[in-house]
N, C-alpha and C positions, 0 to 999 in steps of 0.2 A: 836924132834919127834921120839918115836919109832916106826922101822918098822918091822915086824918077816921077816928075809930072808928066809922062805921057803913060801911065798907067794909073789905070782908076781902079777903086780899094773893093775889094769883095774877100767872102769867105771862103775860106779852101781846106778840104780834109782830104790827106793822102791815105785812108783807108787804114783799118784796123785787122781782126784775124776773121771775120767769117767772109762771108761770100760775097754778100750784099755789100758790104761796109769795101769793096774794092773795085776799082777804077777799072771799066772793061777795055779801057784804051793803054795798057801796060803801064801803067805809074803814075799816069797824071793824074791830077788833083778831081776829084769829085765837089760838086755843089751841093752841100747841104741843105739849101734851102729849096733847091729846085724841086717843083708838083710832078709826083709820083701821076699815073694812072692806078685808078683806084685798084685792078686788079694786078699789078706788078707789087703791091704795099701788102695785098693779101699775099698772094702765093710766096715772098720773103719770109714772112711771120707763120706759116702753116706750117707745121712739124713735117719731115722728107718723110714715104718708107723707107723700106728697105730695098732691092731686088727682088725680092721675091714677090712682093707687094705693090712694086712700083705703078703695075696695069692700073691699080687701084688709086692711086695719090688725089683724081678727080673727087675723091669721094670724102677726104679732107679739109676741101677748100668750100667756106661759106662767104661769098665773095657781097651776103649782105642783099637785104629784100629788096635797094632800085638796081641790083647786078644780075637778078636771078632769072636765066632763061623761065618761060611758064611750062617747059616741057622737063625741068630740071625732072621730076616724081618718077619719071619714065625712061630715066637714064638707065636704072638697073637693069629695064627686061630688056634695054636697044644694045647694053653692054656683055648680055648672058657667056658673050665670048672671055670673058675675059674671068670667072667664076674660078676662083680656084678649085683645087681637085677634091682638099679634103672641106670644101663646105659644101652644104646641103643647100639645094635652090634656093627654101626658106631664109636658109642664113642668107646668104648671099644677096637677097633680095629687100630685107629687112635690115643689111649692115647698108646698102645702098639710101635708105632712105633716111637713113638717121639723119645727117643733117642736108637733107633735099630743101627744108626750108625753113629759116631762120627763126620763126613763132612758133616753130612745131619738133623745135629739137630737143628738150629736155622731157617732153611730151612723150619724144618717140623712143627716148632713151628707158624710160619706165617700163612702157608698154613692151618694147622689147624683154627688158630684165624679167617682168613680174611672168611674159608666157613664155621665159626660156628660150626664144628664137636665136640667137647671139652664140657663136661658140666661144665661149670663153678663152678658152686655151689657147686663143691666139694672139699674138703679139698687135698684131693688126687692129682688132679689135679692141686692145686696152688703149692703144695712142689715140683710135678715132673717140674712143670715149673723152678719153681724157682733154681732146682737144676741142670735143662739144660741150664738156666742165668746163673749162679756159674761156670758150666764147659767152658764157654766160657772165662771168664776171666775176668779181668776191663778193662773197656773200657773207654781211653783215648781220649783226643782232641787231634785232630792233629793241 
């Protein structure tokens, strides 16, 4: 095997099919090894909306309790602009805080379900569940 000695050895991935997995510099090789910032690693792995939802996508990303603004709880009444039409302030303000904080999201996922606040019927609403299930983990028998 030849090798040129004026090149030293590293790893190289020319990208796969998703987004993340491609060279923002048109085709060159990406570093797999190279340190992510912790919140470029989150917002990769956090499920997109849609369009229609997108004003919302902030409300998807738990970027982890040493990442969390302390004003995160109070994004929903600074964001009221951005409520969709067919939810109810309630909802709206109660899907905002689902996961506002890491120790209090399956917590807050309950307390939503058991008083009804949640509209169910919307799409939005099952992926941010679904994606506060995912952040807990698998969950094993003991």
């Amino acid at each position: 095997v030849w090798y040129p000695d004026s090149m030293r050895p590293r790893f190289a991935w020319f990208g796969g099919h998703k987004s993340y997995d491609r060279s923002k510099a048109g085709g060159r090789e990406i570093n797999p090894s190279i340190r992510l910032e912790h919140i470029v690693t989150v917002s990769a792995f956090t499920e997109q909306l849609g369009l229609e939802y997108r004003s919302l996508q902030w409300t998807m990303v738990q970027p982890g309790s040493s990442h969390i603004k302390k004003s995160r709880g109070n994004e929903g009444y600074a964001r009221q602009r951005d409520r969709p039409p067919s939810y109810s302030k309630t909802e709206f303000l109660t899907l905002c805080n689902l996961r506002a904080f890491p120790h209090a999201q399956l917590r807050n996922v309950m307390v939503a379900l058991q008083e009804r606040r949640l509209p169910l019927r919307s799409s939005m609403v099952h992926a941010l569940i679904q994606q506060t299930l995912f952040h807990v983990g698998t969950i094993s028998e003991l």
